[in-house]
C-alpha beads as a LAMMPS data file, in Angstrom:
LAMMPS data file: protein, C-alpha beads

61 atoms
60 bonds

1 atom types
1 bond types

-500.0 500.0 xlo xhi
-500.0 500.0 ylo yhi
-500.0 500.0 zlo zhi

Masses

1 110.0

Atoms # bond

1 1 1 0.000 0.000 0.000
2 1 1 1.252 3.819 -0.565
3 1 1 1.681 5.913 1.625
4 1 1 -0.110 8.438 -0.409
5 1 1 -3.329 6.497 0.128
6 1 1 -3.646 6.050 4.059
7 1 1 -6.184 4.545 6.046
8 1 1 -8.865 6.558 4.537
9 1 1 -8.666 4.967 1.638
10 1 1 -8.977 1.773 2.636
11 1 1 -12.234 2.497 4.973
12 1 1 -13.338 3.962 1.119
13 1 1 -12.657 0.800 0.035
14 1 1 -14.712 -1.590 2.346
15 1 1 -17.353 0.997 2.121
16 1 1 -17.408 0.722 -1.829
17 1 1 -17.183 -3.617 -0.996
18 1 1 -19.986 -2.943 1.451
19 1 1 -22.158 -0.517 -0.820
20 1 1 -21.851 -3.425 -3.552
21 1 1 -22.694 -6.233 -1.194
22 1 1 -26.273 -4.359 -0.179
23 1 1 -27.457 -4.057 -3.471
24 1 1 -26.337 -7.413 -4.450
25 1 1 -28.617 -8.957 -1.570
26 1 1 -31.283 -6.703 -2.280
27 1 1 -30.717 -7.429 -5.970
28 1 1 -31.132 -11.367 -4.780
29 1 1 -34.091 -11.057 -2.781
30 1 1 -36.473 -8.870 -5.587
31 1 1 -35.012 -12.279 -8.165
32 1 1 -36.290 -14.329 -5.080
33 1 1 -39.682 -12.343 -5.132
34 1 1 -40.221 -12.445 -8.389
35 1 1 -39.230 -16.475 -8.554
36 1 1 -41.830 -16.995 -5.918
37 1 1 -44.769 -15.199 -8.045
38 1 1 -43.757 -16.560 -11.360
39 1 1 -43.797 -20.135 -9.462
40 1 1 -47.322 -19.173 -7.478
41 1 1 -48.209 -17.637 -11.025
42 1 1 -46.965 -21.327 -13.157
43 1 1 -48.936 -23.243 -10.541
44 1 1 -52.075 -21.454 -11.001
45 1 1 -51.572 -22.440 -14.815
46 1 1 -51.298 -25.965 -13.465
47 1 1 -54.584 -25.793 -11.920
48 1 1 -56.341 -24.389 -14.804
49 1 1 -54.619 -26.727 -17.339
50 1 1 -57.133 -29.875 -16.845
51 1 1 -60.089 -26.971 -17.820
52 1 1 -58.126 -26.127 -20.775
53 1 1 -57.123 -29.312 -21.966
54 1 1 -60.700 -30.506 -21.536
55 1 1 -61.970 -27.578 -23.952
56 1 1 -58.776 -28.004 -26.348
57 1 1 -60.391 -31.431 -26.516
58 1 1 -63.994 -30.707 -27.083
59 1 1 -62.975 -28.296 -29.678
60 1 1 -61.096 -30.953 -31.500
61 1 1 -63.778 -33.749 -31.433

Bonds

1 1 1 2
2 1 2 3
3 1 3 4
4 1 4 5
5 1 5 6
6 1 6 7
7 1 7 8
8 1 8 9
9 1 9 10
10 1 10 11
11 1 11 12
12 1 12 13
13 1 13 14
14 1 14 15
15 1 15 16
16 1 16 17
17 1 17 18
18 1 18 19
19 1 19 20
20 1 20 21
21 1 21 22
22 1 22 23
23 1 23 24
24 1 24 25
25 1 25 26
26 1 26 27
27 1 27 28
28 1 28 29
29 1 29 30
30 1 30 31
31 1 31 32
32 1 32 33
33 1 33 34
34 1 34 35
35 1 35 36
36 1 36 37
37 1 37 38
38 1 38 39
39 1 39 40
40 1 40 41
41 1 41 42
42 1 42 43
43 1 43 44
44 1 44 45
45 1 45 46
46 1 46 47
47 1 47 48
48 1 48 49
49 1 49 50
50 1 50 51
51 1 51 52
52 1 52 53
53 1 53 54
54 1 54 55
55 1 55 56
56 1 56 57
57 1 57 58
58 1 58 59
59 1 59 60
60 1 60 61
């Protein structure tokens, strides 16, 4: 390390590390929010597919 750049610029340093590390993990948890309704949203689909497939099949026959 320089001397030039003292101890202040390693405190700048973990605070840039720490600034980074926040918006990763609040970065991660919106991904986990939205994973969560896209799964709540996929197994709603689910539940409507036997309706669906039932008219896909009347409208075939």
């Amino acid at each position: 390390m320089k001397k030039s750049e003292g101890p202040n610029a390693e405190r700048r340093c973990t605070h840039i590390v720490l600034f980074i590390m926040i918006i990763g993990i609040t970065r991660i948890n919106l991904d986990y929010e939205t994973f969560f309704q896209i799964q709540r949203f996929r197994k709603f689909l689910n539940d409507q597919s036997p309706a669906v497939e039932h008219d896909r099949e009347s409208a075939l026959a």
